[in-house]
N, C-alpha and C positions, 0 to 999 in steps of 0.2 A: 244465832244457833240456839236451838231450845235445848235441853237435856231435863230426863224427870229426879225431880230432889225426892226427898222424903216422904212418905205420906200423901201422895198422888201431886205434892207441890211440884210444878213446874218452873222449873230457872231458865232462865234467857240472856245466853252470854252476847256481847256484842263489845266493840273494840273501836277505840278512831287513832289513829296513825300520823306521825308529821307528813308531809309532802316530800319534804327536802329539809335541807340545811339551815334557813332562812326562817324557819320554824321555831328554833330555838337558838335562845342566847345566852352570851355569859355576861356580866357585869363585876366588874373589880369593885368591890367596896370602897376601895380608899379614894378611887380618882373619877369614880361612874361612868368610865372608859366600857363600851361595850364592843361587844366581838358574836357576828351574827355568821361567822363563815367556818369557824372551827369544825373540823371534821372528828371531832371528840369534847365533851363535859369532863371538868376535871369537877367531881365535888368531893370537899369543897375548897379547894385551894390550888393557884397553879403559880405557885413562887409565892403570888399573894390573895386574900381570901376573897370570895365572889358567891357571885349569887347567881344562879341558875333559871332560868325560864323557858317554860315550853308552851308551845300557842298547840292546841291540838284543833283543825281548820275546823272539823265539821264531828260534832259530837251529839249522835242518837241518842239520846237519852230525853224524854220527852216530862214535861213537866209532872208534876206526883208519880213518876216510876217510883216505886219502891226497890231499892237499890239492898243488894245482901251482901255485895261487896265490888271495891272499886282498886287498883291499884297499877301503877304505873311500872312495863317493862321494858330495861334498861340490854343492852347488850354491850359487855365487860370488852372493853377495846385494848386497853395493855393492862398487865400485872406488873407492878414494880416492888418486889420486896422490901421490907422498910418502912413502905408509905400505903402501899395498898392492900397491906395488911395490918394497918395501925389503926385504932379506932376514933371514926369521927362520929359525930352526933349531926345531925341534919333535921333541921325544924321547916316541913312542909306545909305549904299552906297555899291559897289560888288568888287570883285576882276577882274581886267584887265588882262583876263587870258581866253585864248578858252579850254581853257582844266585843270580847275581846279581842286588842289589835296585835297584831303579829309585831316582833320586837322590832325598832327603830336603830338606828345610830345615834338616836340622842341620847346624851349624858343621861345618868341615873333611870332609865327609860325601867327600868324593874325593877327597882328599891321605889320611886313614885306611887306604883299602881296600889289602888287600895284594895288593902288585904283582905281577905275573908277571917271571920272571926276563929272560925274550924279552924287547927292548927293537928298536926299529925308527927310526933317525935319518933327520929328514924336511926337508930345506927347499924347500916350496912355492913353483911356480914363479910369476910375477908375476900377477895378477889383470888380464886384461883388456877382458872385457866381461861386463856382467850377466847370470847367468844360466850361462854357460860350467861345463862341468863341472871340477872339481877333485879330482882322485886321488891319493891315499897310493901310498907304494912298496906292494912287497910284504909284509905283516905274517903272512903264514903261518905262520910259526917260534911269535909268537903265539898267535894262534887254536886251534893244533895244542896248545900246550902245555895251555891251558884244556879241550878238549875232548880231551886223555889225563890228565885229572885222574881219579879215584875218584868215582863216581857224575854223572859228564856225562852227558847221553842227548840225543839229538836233538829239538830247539824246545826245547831250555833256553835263558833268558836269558843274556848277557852281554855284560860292558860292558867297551867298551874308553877309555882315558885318552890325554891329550894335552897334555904341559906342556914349558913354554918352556925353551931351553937357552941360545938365545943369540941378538943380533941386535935392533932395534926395528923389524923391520916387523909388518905385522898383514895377516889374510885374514876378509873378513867371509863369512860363509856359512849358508843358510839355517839353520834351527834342524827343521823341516821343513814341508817345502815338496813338489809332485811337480813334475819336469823333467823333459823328453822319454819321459813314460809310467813313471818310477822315483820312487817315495815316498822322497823324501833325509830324512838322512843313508841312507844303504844301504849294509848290509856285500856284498860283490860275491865269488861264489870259485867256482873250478873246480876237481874233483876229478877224481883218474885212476878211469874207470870198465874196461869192459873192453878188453882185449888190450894191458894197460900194463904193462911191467916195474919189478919193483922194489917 
């Protein structure tokens, strides 16, 4: 979808979507026990702490887009007072891979993958009603560095990661779900199209 920016600058929003459930996983830190069928993300903790990954299948983003902003939306699946309003810290970051594979059953299958350098520090504002959308800062620096990788091409896969730094709160959010017309998790970004400098 185009919309005009600033100064005759044209922006180009565009979006990639999981499929389904299988799309994303969670991984226990302690035991690298993974769980690909959970019908909700607890991040970052569910009794105990984990790490989060999403495979996004087919992702438009074509190599040198110039990207003006990139962020992942979340849809808030239960509020629990106590914990989901308690603050965690969430260190984002993607897998350094042009052609990422959708999560496995094998042990530690997303603590393995190698990380992108980009790292994106996150703490999620308090969860207050079902359903409510929930939004990442901006992880551009990310995205960018994956898709200037050596053979990225546009609707390649990739997965971006989500592991705890600090803090015991937790944000429950769909695993996928659609909310207000958008198949979540959804990676969400707007690109400089024409009359953009730079």
């Amino acid at each position: 979808t185009a919309g005009a920016g600033c100064g005759g600058c044209s922006l180009v929003e565009g979006s990639a979507s999981v499929v389904g459930r299988p799309d994303g996983a969670e991984e226990t830190v302690s035991t690298g026990a993974m769980y690909l069928d959970s019908s909700d993300y607890e991040i970052m903790h569910d009794g105990d702490e984990q790490v989060v990954g999403i495979t996004f299948p087919s992702v438009d983003i074509a190599p040198g887009d110039s990207l003006s902003s990139v962020y992942v939306l979340f849809d808030v699946d239960e509020v629990r007072p106590g914990q989901s309003d308690q603050d965690v810290a969430v260190s984002i970051y993607g897998e350094a891979n042009v052609n990422s594979a959708a999560p496995s059953t094998t042990a530690f299958d997303l603590s393995s993958r190698t990380p992108t350098a980009a790292n994106v520090m996150w703490t999620p504002e308090a969860s207050a009603n079902v359903h409510d959308d929930l939004l990442t800062p901006d992880i551009s620096s990310i995205v960018t560095e994956i898709t200037s990788m050596d053979g990225w091409a546009a609707g390649n896969p990739m997965t971006i990661l989500f592991g705890h730094t600090s803090g015991s709160g937790a944000r429950w959010v769909e695993s996928a779900r659609e909310n207000n017309g958008i198949q979540t998790p959804a990676l969400m970004w707007e690109t400089q199209g024409a009359g953009c400098g730079g």
